[in-house]
N, C-alpha and C positions, 0 to 999 in steps of 0.2 A: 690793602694798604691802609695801616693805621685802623681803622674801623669801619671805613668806605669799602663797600662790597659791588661787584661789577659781576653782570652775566657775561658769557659770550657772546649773548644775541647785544647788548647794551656795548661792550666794546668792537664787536665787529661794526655798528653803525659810527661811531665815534671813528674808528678806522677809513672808513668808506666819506666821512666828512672832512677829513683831515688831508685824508690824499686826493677829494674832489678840491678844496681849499689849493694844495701845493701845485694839480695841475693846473687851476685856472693859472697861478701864480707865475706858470712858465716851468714847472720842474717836470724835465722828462725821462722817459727811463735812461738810463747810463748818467746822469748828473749826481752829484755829490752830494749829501744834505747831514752836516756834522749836526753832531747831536752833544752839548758840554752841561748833561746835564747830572745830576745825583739820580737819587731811585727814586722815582714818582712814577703814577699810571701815565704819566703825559711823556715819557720817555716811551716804553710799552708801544703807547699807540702811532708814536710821530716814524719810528720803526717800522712798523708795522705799514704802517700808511705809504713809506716810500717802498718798502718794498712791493705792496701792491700795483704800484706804478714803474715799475723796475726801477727805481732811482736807488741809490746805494750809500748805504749808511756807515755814518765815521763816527764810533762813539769815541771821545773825547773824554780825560778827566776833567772836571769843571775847575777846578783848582791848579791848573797847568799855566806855568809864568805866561808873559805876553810873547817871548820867544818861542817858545815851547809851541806856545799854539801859531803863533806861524808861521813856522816849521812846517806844521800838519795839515793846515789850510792851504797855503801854496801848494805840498810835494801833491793833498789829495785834490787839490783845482772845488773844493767845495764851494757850490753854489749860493747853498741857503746856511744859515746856521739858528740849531733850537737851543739855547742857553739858559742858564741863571742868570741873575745879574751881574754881578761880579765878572761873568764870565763874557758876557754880552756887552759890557763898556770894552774888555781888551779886545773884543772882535770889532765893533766899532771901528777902536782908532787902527787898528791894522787892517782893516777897511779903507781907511785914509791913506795909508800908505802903502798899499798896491795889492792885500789878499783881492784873490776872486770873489769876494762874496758879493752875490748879489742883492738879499735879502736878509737881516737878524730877527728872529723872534725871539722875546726876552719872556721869560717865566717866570712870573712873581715877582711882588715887588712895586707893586703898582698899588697906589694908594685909593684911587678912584676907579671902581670896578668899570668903569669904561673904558678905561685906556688897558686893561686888560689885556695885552697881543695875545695870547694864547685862545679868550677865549672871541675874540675878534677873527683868531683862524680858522675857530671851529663855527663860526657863525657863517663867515665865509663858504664854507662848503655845503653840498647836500647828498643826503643820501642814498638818493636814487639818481645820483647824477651818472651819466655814463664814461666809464674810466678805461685806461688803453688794457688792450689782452696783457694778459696774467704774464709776467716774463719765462723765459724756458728754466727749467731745471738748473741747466748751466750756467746760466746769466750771474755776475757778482752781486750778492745779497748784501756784502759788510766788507770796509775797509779797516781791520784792526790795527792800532800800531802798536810796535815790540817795545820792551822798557827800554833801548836802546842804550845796554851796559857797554856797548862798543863802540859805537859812536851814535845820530839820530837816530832817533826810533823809522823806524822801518814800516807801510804797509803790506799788509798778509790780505789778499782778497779772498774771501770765501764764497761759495757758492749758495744759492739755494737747494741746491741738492744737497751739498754737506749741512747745510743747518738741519733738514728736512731727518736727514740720516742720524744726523748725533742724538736729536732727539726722539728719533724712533729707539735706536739703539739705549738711550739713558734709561728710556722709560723702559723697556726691556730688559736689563740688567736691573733695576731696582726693581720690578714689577710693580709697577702704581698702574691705576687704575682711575676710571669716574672718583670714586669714593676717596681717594688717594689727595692730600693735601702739603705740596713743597715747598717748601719757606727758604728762603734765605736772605742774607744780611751783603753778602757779597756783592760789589760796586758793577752794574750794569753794562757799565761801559769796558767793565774785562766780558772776554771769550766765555769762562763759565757761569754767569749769573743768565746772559744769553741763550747758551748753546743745551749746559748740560742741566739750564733751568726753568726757565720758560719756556723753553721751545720742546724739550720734554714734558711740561704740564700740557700744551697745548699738544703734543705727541698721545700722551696716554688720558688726552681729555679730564685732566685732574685740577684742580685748584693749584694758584699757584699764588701764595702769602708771600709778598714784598718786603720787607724790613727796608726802615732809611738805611739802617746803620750799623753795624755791630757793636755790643756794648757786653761787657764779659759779666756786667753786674745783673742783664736787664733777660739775657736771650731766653734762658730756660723758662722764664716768665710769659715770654711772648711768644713760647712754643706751645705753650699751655695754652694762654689766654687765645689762642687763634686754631689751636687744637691740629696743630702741622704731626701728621706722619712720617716724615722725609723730612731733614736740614741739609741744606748744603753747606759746608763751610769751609775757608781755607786753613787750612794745617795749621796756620800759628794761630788761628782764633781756636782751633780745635783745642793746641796745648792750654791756651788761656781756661777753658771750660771746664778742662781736665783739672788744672790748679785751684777750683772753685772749692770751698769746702763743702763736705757733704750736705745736705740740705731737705726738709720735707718737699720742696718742689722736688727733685731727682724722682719720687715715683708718681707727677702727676702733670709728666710731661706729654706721657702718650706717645712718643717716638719710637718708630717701629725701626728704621736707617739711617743712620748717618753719613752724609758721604763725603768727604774728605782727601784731602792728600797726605802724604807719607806722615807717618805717624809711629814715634817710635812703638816695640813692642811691647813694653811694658804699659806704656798710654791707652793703647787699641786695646789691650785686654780688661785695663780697669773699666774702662767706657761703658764696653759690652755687660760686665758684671753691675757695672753702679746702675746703670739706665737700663740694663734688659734690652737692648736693641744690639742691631745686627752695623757694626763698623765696615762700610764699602768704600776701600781706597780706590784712587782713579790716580790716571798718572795721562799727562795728554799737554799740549802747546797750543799757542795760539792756531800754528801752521795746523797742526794734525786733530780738532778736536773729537774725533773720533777716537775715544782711549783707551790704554788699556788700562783693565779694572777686578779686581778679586772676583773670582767667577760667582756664577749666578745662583747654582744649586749649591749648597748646603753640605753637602755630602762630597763634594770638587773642592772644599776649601779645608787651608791646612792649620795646625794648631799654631804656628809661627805665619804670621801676613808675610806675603811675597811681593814681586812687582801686580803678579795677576794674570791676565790672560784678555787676548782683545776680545773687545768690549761683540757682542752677537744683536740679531737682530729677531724680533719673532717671525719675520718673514724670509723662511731659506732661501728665497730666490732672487735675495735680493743681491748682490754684491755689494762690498765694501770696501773696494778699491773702484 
């Protein structure tokens, strides 16, 4: 993130602080702990953290009106909430007016690094504290909610087994590896920046490059500058990319996949020839992130991109229903 480099061993203790902090705090497994924040590692780990405690995670966009968000607060009974600022005064006052929350931690924005709540919760915790058993497979890992083109947005609870699976499955389908580095720009608090991107790095033990933000002037730069093999991106930042003019970054970006949603065929094919990388559509919902995706081998795929074929896993014995 930005130029800040984190191990596994360095984040899984930040983890193991965060969710020793939330339980002293009273958060148990099955409680709610919205998350209204943009792409930062302190998103990453506050995730992380509940889910190591079974407590179950509602990632929020942070820019959602005051109805909006309490909407999402009441229908998901969420207990604590990790915000912005901005985002963290609406929870406040709907605080005041009857959400469940128990607890706000606000995230930046604090002038005097001691009023710092963030890092006041990680001071709060310890490492070697003792935390409750691991939750089952089955247990709800994430409360997403749908754009609500129909009427509110809707929670989709998913499992830790499906997070567990998509990312084994991602990382299998793109084959990354340790050495394997996956970037993306895509907002956290959607299903794929989660599912078919962090949880895939940490699937194929690979590095996994944060971006705040997508910017169509700045990406290939930062794909460079951070040396990413793997981009993820959404389809209309794909077209943006595509519309860039040709460039000497284009061959010293080092991109091996792009993975992507539907794309016309004329776009998929320039891609492939401008950049030398291999274009993997994916097609998947909040509900199903298990998806289907242009097949794996080389030799299975056709000169025209199709919907694809679902998505396999390197372990046959695994099921995926």
């Amino acid at each position: 993130f930005r130029d800040e480099v984190y191990s596994y061993v360095a984040f899984a203790r930040e983890v193991d602080r965060i969710a020793s902090a939330m339980t002293t705090g009273g958060v148990e497994a099955g409680d709610r702990v919205a998350l209204a924040l943009g792409n930062r590692p302190e998103f990453l780990v506050a995730w992380f953290a509940a889910a190591r405690i079974g407590a179950i995670e509602v990632p929020l966009n942070p820019t959602l009106t005051e109805r909006e968000l309490h909407h999402v607060l009441c229908d998901s009974g969420a207990k604590w909430a990790l915000a912005e600022p901005a985002a963290a005064a609406k929870c406040r006052d709907l605080g005041e007016a009857g959400a469940p929350l128990e607890r706000i931690v606000t995230l930046g924005g604090a002038e005097d690094p001691a009023e710092d709540e963030w890092a006041q919760l990680v001071n709060a915790g310890e490492v070697d504290a003792r935390l409750p058993e691991a939750p089952a497979s089955e247990a709800p890992l994430a409360i997403l909610y749908t754009s609500g083109t129909t009427g509110s947005p809707k929670g989709v609870v998913l499992s830790h087994e499906s997070g567990v699976l998509t990312g084994q499955c991602t990382a299998h389908m793109l084959g990354t590896g340790p050495a394997s580095r996956i970037a993306t720009p895509n907002p956290l608090f959607h299903v794929n920046a989660q599912f078919h991107g962090a949880l895939a790095a940490v699937a194929g033990r690979s590095s996994f490059v944060l971006l705040e933000r997508f910017s169509r002037s700045r990406i290939l730069e930062q794909v460079a500058h951070y040396r990413a093999d793997v981009l993820l991106l959404a389809a209309a930042a794909t077209t943006m990319v595509d519309s860039r003019e040709p460039d000497a970054i284009d061959d010293q970006t080092g991109l091996r996949t792009l993975l992507t949603g539907g794309v016309p065929p004329a776009s998929y094919r320039r891609l492939e020839k401008r950049f030398g990388l291999r274009v993997q559509t994916a097609y998947a919902s909040t509900e199903t992130p298990v998806a289907i995706m242009a097949p794996r081998e080389e030799a299975d795929r056709h000169a025209t991109p199709g919907v694809g074929v679902p998505m396999s896993n390197a372990n046959p014995g695994l099921s995926l229903i």
